[in-house]
C-alpha positions as CSV (number, residue, x, y, z in Angstrom):
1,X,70.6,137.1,93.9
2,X,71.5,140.5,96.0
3,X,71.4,140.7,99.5
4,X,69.4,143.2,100.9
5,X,72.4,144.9,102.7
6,X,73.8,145.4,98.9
7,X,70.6,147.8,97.6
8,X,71.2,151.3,97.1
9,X,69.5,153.1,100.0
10,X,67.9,156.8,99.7
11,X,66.5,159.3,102.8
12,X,63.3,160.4,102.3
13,X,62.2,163.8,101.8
14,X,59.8,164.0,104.6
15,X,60.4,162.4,107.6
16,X,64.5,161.8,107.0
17,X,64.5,158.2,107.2
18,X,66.4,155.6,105.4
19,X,65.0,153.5,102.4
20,X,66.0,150.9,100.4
21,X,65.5,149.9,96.4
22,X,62.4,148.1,96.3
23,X,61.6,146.1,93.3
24,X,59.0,148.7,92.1
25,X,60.5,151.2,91.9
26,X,63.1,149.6,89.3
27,X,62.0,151.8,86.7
28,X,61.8,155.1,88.2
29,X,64.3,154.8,91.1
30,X,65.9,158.1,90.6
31,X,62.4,159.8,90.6
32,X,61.7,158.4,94.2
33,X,61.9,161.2,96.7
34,X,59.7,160.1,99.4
35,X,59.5,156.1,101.4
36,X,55.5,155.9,101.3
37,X,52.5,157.1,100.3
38,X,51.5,158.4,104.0
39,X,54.9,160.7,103.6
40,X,54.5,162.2,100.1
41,X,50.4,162.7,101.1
42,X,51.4,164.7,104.4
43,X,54.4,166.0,102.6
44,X,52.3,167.4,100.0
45,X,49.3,168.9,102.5
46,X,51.9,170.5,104.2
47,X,53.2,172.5,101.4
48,X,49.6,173.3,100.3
49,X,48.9,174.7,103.7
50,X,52.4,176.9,103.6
């Protein structure tokens, strides 16, 4: 079993924080850009209104 201070950890695109691997993401871990929903919706408003 990994500890949780061993997961790969990624800064999200939006608000610059740091993430960690979550099981769900297993699959498509490199396409993750952003650490929730509520980041990649106000994320994506905000390049709509630009």
């Amino acid at each position: 079993m990994r500890r949780t201070a061993d997961l790969p950890t990624k800064c999200c695109a939006h608000c610059q924080r740091s993430y960690r691997w979550r099981r769900k993401w297993a699959r498509c871990w490199d396409e993750v850009r952003y650490c929730s929903e509520r980041c990649r919706r106000t994320a994506r408003l905000a390049r709509r209104q630009a």
